[in-house]
N, C-alpha and C positions, 0 to 999 in steps of 0.2 A: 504494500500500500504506500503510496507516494504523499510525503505530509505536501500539507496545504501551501501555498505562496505565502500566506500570512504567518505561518508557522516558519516557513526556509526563513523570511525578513526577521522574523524575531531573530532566530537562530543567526543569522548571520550578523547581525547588529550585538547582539550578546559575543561574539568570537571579536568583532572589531574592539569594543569597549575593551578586551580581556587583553587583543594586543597592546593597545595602546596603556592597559595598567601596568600592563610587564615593562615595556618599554618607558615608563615614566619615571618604577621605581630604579630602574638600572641608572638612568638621567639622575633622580634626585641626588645620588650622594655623590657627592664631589669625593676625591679618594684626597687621603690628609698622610701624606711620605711621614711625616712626624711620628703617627701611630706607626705608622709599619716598620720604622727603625724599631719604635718601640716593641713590636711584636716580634722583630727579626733579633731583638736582644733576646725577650724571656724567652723564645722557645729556641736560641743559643744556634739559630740558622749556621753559624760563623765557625761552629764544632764542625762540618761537614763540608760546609763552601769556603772554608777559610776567611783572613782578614779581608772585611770592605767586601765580603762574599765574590773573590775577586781569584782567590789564590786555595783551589780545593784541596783536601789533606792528603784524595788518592785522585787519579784517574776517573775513578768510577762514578766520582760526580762532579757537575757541569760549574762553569763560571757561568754567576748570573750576574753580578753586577754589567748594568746597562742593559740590560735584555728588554726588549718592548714588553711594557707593563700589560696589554691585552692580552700576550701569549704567556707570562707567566699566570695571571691568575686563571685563566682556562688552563692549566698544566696541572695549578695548587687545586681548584677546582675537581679537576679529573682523578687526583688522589682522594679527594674527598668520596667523589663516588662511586670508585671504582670497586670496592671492596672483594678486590683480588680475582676479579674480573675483567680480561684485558682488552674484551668486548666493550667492556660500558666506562673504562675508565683506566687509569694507570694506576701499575700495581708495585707499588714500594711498600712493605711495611713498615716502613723508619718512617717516610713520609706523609702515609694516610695517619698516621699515631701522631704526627705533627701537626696539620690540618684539621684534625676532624671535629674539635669543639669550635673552630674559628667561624664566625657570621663572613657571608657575603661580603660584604663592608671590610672585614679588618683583610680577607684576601687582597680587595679592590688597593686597599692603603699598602699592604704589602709590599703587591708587585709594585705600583708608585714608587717607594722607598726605592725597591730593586733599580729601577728603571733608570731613578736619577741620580744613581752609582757611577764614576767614573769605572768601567770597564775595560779590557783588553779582548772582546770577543773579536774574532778575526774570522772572515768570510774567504771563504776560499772558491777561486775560482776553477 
């Protein structure tokens, strides 16, 4: 049974309002580098990326300092939901256990912090 035109127009006016809430709350919060030093202290980031998260202790993990703030917090994000599922997310246990009580917000501030790091990432041609 096919719903009615006036039933699709609801529906589709309820799907628009619901993008435009997702997309407003992402807009609201401005991300604040400040907190996310402050987060990249207490949860001691700098034990595994090194000083200035610039200089890592092994190989095995990456320099972030400068890294574009969009791609780390969809990285931190992806540890968040990955939960050892390499389908739905990235699977570190060191770093879903780092993540996983942090709000949206303090990722967003996070990667910010990260981003406005003097870095040595080198792109290779």
């Amino acid at each position: 049974m096919k719903p009615s035109k006036a039933l699709q127009a609801v529906f589709k006016a309820a799907c628009a309002a619901a993008l435009f809430g997702i997309a407003s709350m992402n807009a609201a919060h401005a991300a604040d580098a400040a907190n996310g030093k402050a987060l990249s202290d207490s949860h001691n980031c700098a034990a595994c990326h090194g000083p200035n998260l610039n200089q890592p202790v092994s190989g095995e993990y990456p320099k972030l300092a400068g890294q574009h703030a969009t791609y780390v917090y969809w990285a931190l994000r992806q540890y968040q939901m990955g939960n050892g599922n390499p389908n739905f997310g990235r699977s570190n246990a060191i770093m879903a256990a780092q993540v996983q009580n942090l709000s949206q917000s303090d990722l967003k501030d996070l990667a910010a912090y990260i981003e406005s790091l003097n870095g040595s990432l080198v792109l290779k041609k």
